[in-house]
Backbone as CSV, one residue per row, in Angstrom:
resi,resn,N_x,N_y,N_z,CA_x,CA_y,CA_z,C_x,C_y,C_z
1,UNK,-43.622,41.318,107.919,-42.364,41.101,107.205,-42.639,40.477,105.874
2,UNK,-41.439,41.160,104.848,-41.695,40.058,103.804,-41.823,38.689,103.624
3,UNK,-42.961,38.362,102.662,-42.722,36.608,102.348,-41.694,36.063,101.620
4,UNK,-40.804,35.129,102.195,-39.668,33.908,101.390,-40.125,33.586,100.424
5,UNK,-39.283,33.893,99.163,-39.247,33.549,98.129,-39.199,31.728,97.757
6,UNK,-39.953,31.136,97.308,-39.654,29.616,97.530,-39.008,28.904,95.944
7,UNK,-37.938,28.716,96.257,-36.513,28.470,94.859,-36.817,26.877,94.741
8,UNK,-37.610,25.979,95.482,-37.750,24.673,94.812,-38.898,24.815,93.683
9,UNK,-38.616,23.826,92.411,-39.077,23.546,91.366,-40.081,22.785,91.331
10,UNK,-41.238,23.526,91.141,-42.643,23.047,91.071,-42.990,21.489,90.253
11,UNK,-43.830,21.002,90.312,-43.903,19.695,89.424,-44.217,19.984,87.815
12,UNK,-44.703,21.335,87.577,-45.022,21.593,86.404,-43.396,21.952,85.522
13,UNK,-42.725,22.611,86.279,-41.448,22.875,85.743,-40.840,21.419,85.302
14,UNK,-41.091,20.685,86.225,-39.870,19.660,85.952,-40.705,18.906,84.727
15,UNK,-42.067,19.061,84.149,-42.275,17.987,82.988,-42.319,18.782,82.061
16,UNK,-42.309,19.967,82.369,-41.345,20.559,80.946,-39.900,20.883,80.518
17,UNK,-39.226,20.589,81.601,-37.783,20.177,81.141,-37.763,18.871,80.645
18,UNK,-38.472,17.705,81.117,-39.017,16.129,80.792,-38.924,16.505,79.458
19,UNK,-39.868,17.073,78.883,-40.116,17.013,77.769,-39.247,18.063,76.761
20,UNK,-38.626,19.101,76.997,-37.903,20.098,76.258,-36.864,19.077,75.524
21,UNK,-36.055,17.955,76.737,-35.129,17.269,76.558,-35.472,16.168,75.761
22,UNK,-36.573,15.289,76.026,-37.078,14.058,75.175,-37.334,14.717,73.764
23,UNK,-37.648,16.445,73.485,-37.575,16.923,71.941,-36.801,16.721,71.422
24,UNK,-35.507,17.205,71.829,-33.956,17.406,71.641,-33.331,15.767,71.560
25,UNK,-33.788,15.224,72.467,-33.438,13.562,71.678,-33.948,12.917,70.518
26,UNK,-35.117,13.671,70.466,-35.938,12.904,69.382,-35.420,13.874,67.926
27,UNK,-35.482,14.782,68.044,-34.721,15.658,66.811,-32.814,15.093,66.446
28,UNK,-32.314,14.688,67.400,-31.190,13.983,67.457,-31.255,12.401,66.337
29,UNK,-32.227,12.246,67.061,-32.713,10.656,66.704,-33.035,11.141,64.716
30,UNK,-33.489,11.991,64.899,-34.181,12.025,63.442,-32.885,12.458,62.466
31,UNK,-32.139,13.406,63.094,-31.074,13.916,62.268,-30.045,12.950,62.036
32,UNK,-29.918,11.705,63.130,-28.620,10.978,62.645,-28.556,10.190,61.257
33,UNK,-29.635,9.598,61.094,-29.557,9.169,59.749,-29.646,10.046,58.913
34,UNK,-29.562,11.400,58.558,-29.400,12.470,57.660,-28.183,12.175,57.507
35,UNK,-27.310,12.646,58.971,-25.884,12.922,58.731,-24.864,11.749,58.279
36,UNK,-25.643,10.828,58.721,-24.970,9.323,58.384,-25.240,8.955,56.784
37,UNK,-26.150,9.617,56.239,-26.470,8.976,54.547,-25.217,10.632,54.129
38,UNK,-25.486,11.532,54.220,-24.645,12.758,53.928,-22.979,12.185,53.676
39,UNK,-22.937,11.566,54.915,-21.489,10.598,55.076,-21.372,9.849,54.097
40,UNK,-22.039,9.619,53.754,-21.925,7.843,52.887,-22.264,8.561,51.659
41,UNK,-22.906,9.683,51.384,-22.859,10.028,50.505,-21.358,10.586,49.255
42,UNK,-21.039,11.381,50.630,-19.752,12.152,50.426,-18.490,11.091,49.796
43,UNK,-18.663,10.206,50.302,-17.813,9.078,50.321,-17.925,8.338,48.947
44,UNK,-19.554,7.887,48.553,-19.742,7.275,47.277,-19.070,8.847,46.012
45,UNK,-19.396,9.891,46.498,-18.960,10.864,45.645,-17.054,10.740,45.266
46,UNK,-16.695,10.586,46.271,-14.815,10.863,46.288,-14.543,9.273,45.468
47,UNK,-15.372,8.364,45.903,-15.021,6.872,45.012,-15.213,7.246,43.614
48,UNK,-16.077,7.573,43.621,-16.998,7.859,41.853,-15.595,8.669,41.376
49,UNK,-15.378,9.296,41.762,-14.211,10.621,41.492,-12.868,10.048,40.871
50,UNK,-12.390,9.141,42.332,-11.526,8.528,41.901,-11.436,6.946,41.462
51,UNK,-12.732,6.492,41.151,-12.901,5.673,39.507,-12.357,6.632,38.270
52,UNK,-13.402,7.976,38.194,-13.145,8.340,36.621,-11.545,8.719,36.946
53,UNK,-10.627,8.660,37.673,-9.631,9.572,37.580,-8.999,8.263,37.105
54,UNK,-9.171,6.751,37.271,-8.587,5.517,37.045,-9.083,5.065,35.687
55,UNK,-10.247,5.395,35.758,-10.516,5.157,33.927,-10.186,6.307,33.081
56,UNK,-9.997,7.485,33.225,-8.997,8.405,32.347,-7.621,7.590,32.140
57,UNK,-6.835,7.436,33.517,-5.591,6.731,33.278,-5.814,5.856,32.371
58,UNK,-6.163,4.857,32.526,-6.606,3.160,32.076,-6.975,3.414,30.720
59,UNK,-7.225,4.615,30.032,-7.911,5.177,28.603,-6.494,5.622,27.811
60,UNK,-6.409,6.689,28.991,-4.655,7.222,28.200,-3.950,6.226,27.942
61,UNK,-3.814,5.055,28.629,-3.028,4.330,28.886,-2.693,3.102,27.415
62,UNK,-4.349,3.038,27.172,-4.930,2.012,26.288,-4.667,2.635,24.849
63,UNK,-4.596,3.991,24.840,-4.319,4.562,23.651,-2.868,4.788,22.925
64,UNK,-1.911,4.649,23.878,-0.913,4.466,23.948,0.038,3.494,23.462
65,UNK,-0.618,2.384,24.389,-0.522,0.934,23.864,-0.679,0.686,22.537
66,UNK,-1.822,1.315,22.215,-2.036,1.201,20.398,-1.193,1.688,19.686
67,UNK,-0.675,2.666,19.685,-0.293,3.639,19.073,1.052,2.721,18.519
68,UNK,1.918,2.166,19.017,2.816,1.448,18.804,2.665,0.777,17.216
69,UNK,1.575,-0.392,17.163,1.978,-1.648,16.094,1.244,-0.698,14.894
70,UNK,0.321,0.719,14.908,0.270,1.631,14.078,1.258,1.891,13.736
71,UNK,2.250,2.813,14.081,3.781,3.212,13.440,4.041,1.482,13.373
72,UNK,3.867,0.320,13.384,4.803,-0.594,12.874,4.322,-0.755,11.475
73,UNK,3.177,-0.785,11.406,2.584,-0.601,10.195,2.901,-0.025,9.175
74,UNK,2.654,1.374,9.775,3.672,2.272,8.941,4.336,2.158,8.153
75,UNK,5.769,1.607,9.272,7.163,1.734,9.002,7.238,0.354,7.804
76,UNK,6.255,-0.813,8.035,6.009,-1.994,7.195,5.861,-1.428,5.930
77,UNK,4.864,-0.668,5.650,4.535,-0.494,4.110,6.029,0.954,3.537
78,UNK,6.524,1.678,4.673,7.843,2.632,3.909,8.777,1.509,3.251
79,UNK,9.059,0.432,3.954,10.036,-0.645,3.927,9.503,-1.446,2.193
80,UNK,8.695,-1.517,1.999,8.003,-1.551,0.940,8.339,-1.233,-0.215
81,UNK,9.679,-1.364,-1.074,10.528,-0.651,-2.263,8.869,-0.169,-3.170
82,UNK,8.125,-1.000,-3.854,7.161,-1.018,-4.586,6.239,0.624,-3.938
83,UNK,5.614,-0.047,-2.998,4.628,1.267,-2.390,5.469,2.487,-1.804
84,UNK,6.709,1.896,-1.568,7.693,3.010,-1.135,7.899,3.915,-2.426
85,UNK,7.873,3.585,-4.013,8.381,4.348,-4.761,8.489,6.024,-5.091
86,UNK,8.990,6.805,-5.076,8.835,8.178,-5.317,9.085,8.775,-6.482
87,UNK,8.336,9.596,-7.157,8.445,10.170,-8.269,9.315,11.340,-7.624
88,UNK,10.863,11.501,-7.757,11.410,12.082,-7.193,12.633,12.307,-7.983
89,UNK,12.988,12.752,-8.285,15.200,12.666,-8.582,15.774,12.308,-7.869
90,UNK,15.494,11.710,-6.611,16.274,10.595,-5.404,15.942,9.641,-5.626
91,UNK,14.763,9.243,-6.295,14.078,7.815,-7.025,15.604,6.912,-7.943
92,UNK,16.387,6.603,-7.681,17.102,5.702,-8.590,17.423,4.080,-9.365
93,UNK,16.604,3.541,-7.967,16.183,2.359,-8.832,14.740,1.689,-9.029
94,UNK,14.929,0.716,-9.887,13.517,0.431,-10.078,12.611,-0.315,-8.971
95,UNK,11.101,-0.470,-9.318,10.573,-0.958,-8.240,9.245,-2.447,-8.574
96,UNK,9.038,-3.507,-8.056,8.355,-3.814,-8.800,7.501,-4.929,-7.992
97,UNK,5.964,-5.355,-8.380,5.285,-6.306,-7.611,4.754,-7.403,-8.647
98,UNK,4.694,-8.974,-8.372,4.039,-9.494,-9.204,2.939,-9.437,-8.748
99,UNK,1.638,-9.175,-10.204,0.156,-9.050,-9.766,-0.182,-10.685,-10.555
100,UNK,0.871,-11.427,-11.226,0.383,-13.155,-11.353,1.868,-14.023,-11.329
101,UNK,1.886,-14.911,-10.886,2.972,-15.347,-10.807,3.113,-16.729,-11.356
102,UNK,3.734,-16.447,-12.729,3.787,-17.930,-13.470,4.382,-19.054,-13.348
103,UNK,4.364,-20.164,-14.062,4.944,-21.109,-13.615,5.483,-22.339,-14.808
104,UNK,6.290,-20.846,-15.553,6.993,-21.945,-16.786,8.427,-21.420,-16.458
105,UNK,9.011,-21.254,-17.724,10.468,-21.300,-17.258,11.035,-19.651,-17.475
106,UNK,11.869,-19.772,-16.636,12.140,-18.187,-15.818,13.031,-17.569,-16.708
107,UNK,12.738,-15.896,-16.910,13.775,-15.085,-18.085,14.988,-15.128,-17.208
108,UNK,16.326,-15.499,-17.510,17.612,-14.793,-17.648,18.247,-13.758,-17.963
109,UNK,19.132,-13.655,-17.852,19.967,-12.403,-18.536,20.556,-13.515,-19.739
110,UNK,20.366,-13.402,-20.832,21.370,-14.013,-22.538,19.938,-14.497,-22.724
111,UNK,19.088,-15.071,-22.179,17.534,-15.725,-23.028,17.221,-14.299,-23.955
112,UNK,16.207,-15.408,-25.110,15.444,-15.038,-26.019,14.074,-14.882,-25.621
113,UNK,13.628,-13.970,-24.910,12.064,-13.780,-24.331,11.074,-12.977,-25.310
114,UNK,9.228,-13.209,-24.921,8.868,-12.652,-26.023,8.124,-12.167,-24.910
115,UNK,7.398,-10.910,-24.997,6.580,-10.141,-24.033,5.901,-9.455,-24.602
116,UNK,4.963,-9.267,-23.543,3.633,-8.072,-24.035,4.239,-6.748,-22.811
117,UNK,3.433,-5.886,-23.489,3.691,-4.905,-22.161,2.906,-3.836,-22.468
118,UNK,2.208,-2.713,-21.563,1.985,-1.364,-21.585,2.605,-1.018,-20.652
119,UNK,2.537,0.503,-21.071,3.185,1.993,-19.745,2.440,2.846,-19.950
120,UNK,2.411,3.826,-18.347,1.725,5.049,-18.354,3.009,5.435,-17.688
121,UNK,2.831,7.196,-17.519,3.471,8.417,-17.113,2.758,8.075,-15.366
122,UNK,4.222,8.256,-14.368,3.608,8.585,-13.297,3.737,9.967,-12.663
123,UNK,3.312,10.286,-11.633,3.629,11.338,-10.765,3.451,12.533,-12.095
124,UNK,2.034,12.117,-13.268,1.561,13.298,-14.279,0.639,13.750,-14.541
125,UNK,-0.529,14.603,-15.276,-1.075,14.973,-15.227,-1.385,13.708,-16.004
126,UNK,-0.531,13.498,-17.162,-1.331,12.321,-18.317,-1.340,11.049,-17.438
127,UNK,-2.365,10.874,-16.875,-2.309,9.570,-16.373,-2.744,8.174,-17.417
128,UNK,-2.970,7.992,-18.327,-3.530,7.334,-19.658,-2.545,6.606,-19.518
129,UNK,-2.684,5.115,-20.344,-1.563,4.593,-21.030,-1.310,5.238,-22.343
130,UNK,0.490,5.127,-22.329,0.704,5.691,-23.218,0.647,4.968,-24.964
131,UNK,-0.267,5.094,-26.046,-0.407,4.450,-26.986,0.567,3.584,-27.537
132,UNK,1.767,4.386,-27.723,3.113,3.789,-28.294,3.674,2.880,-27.564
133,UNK,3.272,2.707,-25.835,3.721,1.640,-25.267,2.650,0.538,-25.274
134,UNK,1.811,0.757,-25.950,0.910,-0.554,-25.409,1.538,-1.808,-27.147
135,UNK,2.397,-2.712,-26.438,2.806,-3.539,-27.401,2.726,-4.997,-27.007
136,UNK,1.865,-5.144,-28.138,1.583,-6.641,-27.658,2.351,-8.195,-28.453
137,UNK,3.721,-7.313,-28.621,4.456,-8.818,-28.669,5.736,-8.038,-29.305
138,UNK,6.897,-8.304,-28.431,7.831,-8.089,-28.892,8.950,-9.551,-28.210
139,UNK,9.641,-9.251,-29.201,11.102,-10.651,-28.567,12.390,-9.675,-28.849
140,UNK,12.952,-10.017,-27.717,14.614,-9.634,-28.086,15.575,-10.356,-27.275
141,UNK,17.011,-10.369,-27.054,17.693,-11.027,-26.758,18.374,-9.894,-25.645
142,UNK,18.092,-10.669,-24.030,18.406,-9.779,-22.779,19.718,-9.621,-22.484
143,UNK,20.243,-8.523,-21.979,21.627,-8.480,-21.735,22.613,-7.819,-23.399
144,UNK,21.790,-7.264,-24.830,22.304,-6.812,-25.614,21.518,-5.536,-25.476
145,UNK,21.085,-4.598,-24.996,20.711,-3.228,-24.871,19.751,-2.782,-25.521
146,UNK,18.573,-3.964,-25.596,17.424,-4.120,-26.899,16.519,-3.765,-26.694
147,UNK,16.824,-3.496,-25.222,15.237,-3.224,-24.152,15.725,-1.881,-23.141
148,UNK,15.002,-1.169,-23.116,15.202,-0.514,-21.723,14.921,-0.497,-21.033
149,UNK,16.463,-0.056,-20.229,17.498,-0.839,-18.883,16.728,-1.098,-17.807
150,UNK,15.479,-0.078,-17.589,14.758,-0.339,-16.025,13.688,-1.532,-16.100
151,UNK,13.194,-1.646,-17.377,12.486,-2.791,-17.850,13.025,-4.143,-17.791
152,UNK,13.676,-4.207,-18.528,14.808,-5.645,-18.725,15.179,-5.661,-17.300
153,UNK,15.804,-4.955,-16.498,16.033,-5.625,-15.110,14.939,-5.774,-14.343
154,UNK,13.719,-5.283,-14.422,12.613,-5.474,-13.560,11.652,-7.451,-14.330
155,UNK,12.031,-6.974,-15.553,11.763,-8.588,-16.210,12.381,-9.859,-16.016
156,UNK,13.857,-10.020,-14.918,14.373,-10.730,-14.928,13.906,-11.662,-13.316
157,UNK,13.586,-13.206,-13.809,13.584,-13.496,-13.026,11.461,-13.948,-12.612
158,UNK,11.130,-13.358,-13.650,10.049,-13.232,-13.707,9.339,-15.064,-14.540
159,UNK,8.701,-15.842,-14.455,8.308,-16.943,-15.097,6.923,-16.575,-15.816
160,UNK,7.266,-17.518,-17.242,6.324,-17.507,-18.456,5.235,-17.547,-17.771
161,UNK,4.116,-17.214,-18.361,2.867,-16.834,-18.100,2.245,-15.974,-16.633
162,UNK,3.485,-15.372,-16.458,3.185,-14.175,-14.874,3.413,-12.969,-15.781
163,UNK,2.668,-12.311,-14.428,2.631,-10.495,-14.834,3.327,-10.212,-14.022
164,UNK,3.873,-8.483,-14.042,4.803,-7.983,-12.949,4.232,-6.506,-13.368
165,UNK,4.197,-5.751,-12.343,4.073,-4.343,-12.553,5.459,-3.899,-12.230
166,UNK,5.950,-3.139,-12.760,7.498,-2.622,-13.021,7.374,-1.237,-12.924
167,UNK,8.615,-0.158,-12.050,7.979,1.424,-11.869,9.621,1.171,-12.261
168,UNK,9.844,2.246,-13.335,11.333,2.500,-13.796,11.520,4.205,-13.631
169,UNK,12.665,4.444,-13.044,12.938,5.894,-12.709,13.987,6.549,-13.916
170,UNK,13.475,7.931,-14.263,14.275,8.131,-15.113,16.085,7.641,-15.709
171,UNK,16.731,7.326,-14.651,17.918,7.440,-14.986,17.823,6.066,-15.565
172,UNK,16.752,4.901,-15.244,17.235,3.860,-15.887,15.959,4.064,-17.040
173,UNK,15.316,5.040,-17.201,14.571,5.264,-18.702,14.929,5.959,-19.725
174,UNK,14.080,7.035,-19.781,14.593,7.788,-21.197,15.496,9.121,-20.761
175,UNK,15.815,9.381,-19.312,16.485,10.059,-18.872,15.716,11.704,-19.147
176,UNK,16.915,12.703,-19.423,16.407,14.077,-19.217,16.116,14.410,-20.911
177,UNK,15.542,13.605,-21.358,15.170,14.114,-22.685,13.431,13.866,-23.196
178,UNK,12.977,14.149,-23.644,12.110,13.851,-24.483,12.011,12.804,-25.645
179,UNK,10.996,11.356,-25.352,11.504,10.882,-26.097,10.017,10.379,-26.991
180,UNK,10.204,10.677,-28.633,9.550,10.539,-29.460,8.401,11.540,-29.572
181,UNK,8.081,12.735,-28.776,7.633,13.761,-28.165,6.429,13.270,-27.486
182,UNK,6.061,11.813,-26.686,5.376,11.491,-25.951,6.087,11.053,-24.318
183,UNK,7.059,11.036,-24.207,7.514,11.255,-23.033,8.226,12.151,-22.645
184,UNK,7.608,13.025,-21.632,8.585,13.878,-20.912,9.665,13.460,-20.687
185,UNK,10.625,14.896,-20.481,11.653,14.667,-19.997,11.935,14.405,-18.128
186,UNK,12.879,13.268,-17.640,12.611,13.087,-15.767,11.352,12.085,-15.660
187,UNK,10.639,11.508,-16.817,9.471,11.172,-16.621,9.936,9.440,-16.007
188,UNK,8.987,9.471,-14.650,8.939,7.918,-14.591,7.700,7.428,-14.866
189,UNK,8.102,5.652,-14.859,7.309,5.037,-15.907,6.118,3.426,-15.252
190,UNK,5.241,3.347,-15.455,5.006,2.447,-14.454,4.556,1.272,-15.822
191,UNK,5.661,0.211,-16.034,4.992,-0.771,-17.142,3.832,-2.007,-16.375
192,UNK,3.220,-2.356,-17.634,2.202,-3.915,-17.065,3.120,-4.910,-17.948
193,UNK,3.932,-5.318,-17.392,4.256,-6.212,-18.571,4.271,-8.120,-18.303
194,UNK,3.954,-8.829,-19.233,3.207,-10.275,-19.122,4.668,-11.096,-20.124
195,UNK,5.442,-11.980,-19.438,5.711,-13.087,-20.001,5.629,-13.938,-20.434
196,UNK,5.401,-14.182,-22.282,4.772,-14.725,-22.662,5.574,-16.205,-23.131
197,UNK,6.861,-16.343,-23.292,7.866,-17.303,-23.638,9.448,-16.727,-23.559
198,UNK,10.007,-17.956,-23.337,11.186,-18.079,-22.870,11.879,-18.989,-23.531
199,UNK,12.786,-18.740,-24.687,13.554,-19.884,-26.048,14.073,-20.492,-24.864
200,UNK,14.246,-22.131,-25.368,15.347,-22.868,-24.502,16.150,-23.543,-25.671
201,UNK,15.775,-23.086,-26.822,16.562,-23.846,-27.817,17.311,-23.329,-29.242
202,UNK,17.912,-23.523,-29.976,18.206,-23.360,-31.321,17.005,-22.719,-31.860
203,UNK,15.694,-23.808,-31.770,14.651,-23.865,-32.741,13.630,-23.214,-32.179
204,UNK,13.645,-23.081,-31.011,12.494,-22.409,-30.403,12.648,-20.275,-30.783
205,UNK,14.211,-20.293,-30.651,14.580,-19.209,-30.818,14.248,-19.101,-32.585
206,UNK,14.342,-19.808,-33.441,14.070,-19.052,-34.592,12.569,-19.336,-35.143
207,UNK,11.700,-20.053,-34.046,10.210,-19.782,-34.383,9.806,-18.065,-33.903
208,UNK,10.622,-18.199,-32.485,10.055,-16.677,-32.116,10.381,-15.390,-32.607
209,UNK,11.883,-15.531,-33.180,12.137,-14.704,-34.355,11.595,-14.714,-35.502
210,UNK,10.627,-15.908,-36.149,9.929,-15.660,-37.142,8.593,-15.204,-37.129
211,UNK,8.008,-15.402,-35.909,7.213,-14.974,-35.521,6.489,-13.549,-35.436
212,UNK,7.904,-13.205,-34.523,7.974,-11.474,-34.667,7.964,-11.252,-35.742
213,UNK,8.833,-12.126,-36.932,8.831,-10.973,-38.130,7.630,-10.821,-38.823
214,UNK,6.834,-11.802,-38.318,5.909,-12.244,-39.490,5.883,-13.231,-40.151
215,UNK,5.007,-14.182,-40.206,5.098,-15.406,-41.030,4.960,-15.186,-42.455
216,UNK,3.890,-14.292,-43.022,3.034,-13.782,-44.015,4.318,-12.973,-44.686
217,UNK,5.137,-12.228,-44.176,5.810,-11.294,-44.614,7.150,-12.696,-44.751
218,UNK,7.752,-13.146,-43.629,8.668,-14.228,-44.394,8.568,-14.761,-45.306
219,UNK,7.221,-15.324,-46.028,7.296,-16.435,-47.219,7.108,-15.245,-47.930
220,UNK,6.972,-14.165,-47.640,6.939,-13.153,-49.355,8.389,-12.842,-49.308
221,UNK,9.321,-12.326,-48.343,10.435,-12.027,-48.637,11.206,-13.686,-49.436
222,UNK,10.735,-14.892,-49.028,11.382,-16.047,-49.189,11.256,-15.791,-50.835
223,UNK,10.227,-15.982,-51.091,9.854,-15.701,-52.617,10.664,-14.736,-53.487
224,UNK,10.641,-13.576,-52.835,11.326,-12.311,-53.466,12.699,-13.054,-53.770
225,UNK,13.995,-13.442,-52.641,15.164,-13.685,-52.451,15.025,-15.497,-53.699
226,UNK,13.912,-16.156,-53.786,14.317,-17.645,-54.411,14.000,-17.055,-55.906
227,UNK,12.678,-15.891,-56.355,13.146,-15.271,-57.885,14.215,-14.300,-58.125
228,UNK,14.862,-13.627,-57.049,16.089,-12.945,-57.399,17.105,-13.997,-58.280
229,UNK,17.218,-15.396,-57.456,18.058,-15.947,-57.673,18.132,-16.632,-58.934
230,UNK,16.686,-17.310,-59.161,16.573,-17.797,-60.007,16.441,-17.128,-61.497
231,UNK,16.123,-15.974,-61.018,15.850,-14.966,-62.530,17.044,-15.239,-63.793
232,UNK,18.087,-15.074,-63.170,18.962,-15.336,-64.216,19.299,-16.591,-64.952
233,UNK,18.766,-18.009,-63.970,18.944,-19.221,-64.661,17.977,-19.190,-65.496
234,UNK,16.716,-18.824,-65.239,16.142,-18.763,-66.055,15.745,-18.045,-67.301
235,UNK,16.657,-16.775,-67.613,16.408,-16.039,-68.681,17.820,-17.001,-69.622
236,UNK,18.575,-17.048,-68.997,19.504,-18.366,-69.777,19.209,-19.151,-70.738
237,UNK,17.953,-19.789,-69.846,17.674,-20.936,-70.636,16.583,-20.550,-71.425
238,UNK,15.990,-19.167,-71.428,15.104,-18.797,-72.527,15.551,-18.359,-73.988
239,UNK,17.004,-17.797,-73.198,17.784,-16.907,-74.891,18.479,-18.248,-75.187
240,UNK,18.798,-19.273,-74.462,19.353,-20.561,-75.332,17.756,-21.250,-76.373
241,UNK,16.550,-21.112,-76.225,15.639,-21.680,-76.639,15.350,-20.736,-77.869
C-alpha cells in the first residue's frame, strides 16, 4: 500500500519562517524612521509655505501702510500757494515765499518804500532775467498805481532788509498785451525783489526822493532854477552901472 504523506513541519521549515519574519521586522525597523522624517518633512514643508503666505500678507500689508503719509505729503506741498503756482489762465492770484526775512520796519499800503528787484518769464522758453527788470533802486508811493499790481501786493507786509520771491499772474501783470516788446503777451512773472527802506517821516521821505532823483543831477537842476532867477537881477544892475 501507499506510504502517508507526513503534513507536520520539519525543524528546517520552521527556522526559515524564524527568519523570513525577523527580515520583515527588521526591514520594518529600518523603514520607520524613513517614513517618520518624510512626515516631518512634509510638515516643515506646509509651515515654510504658510510662513511665506504670512510674510507676503505682512509685506502687502506694510506697503500699504506707507502709502498713506506719501499722498499726505503730496497733498502738503499742492496746499502750497507758492509751489502750487501754475502757469495757467486759471492762475489768478499771486504767489509768494520769503527766501530772507528782515527785521526793520514793515511796507504798508500809503508808505514811501525803496526797492531793488529783478524778473524772469515763467512757464518760457526765455528763461533769463529779463534786462529791463533788473532794477536796482526804485522808490514810489504804495497804494497810487506806481507799481505793478501783482508786485506791490506781493511787497506788502514784507520788512526792510528781507527778500521775497513774488510769482505774479498775468491778470495782475501786463495782461494780454505785449509790453515794451520784451514781454509776452499771458506772460507770468517770477520777481526777486529786496526791501531796502521804508520812510517813516516828512524827511526821510524827501531824502529818498532825492535820492532816486539823483543828488548830482539835483544841485545842477538847483543851480539852473537859482540863475534863472537871478539872471534878471542881475542884468539890472549891470545896465544901471
Amino acid at each position: 500500500s501507499p506510504q502517508a504523506t507526513n503534513s507536520t513541519p520539519t525543524a528546517t521549515q520552521n527556522i526559515s519562517i524564524i527568519s523570513s519574519v525577523s527580515r520583515m521586522v527588521h526591514s520594518a525597523l529600518l523603514l520607520l524612521p524613513l517614513l517618520l522624517s518624510n512626515g516631518a518633512a512634509f510638515t516643515s514643508v506646509q509651515q515654510s509655505m504658510s510662513m511665506q503666505r504670512y510674510q507676503s500678507t505682512s509685506t502687502t500689508h506694510l506697503f500699504s501702510t506707507q502709502a498713506s503719509p506719501l499722498e499726505v505729503v503730496d497733498s502738503e506741498a499742492q496746499d502750497d500757494p507758492f509751489n502750487g503756482y501754475e502757469t495757467a489762465d486759471t492762475q489768478k492770484t499771486i504767489a509768494f515765499k520769503d527766501t530772507k526775512v528782515g527785521s526793520g520796519s514793515t511796507a504798508e499800503k500809503g508808505n514811501l518804500i525803496q526797492v531793488k528787484y529783478s524778473a524772469k518769464l515763467m512757464g518760457s522758453k526765455y528763461t533769463a532775467n529779463i534786462k529791463e527788470f533788473e532794477v536796482p533802486n526804485q522808490v514810489f508811493q504804495t497804494g497810487e498805481q506806481r507799481c505793478l499790481p501783482g508786485l506791490e501786493e506781493g511787497m506788502m507786509g514784507m520788512k526792510v532788509g528781507g527778500s521775497r520771491l513774488i510769482r505774479v499772474p498775468p491778470n495782475k501783470g501786463y495782461g494780454d498785451k505785449w509790453y515794451r516788446g520784451v514781454v509776452p503777451p499771458n506772460s507770468h512773472l517770477e520777481f526777486d525783489c529786496t526791501l531796502v527802506n521804508v520812510a517813516q517821516n516828512g524827511g526821510e521821505e524827501f531824502m529818498m526822493k532825492l535820492e532816486q532823483f539823483g543828488i548830482e543831477r539835483a544841485v545842477g537842476a538847483g543851480l539852473c532854477f537859482a540863475y534863472l532867477a537871478l539872471s534878471p537881477i542881475i542884468e539890472k544892475k549891470m545896465a544901471g552901472m
